[in-house]
One Martini backbone bead per residue (centre of mass of N, CA, C, O) as a GRO file, in nm:
protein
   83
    1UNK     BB    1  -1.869   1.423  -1.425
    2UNK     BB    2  -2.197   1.282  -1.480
    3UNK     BB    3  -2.113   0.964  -1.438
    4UNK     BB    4  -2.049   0.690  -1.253
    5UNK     BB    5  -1.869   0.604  -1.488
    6UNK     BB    6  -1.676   0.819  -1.458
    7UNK     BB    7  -1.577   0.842  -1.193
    8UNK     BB    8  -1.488   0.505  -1.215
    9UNK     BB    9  -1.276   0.593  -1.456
   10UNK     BB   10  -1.102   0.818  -1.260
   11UNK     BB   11  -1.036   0.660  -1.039
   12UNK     BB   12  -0.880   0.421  -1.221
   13UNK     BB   13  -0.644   0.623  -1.272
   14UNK     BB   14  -0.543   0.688  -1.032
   15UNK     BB   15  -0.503   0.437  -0.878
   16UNK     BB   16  -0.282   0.364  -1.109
   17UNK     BB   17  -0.094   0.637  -1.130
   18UNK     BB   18  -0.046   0.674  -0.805
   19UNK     BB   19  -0.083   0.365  -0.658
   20UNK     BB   20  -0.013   0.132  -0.843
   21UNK     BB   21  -0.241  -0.002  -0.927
   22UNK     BB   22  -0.399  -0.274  -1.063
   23UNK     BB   23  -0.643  -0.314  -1.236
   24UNK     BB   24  -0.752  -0.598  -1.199
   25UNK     BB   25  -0.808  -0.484  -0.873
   26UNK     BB   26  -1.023  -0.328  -0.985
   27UNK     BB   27  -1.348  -0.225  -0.854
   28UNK     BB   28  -1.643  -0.203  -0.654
   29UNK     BB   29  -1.600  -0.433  -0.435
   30UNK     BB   30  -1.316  -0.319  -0.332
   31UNK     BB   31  -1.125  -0.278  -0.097
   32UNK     BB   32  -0.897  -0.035  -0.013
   33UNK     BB   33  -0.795  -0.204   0.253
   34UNK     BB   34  -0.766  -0.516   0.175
   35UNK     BB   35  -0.712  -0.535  -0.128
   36UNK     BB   36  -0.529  -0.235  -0.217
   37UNK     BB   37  -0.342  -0.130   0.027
   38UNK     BB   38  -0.471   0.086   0.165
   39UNK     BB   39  -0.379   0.371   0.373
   40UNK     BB   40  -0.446   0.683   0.503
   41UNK     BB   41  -0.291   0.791   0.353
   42UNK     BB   42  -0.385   0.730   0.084
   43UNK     BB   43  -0.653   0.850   0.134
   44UNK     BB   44  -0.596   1.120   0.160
   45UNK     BB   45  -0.437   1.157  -0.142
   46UNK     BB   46  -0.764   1.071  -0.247
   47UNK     BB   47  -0.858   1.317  -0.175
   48UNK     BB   48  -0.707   1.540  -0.301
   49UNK     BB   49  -0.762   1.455  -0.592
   50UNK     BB   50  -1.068   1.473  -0.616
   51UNK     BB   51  -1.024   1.783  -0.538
   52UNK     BB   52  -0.879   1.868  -0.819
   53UNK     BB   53  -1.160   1.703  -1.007
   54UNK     BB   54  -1.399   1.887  -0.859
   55UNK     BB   55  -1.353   2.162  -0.670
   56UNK     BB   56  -1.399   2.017  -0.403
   57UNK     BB   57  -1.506   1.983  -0.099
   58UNK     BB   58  -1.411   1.737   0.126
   59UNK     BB   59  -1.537   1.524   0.395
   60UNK     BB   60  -1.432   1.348   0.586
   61UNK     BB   61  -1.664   1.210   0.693
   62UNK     BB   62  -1.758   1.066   0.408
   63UNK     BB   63  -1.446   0.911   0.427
   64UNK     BB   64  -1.528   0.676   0.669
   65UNK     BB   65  -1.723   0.489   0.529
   66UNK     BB   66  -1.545   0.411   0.338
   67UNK     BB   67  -1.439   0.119   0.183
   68UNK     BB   68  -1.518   0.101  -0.163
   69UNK     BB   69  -1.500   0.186  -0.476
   70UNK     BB   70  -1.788   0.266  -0.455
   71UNK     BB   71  -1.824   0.443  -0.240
   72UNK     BB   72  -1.651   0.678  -0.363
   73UNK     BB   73  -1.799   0.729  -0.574
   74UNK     BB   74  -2.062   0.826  -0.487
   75UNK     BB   75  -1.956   1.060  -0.328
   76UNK     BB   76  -1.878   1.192  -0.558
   77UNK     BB   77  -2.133   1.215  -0.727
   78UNK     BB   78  -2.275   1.326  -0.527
   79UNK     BB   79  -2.104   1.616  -0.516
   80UNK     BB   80  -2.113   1.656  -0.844
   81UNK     BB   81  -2.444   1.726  -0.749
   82UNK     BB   82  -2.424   1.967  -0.588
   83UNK     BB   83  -2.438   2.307  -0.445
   0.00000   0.00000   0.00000
């Protein structure tokens, strides 16, 4: 994933196949928690899943600002780009 595209058609596979969203319904600016109807238990979920194809470790910390679709790509990007 090397670019914010692959990493946002990663994430909508995963919401698509883990959490059963609907395609239609995600976007960069749906709000996980209130379009998309994740909650934390979900939340948690989807950082174990990142972790399984960034093979880094997720800080909970940075996964407390995120509210949106763009915000978890841009997170996973920084990630997928760190040394």
């Amino acid at each position: 994933m090397k670019t914010r595209d692959e990493v946002y058609a990663r994430l909508t596979q995963i919401l698509e196949e883990d959490f059963e969203i609907d395609s239609g319904d995600i976007s960069l600016d749906a709000n996980l928690y209130q379009d998309l109807d994740l909650d934390s238990i979900d939340a948690v979920d989807l950082v174990v899943k990142l972790r399984e194809i960034t093979g880094k470790k997720i800080s909970p910390d940075a996964f407390k600002a995120v509210r949106t679709v763009e915000d978890v790509v841009e997170e996973v990007y920084k990630l997928v780009h760190s040394d």
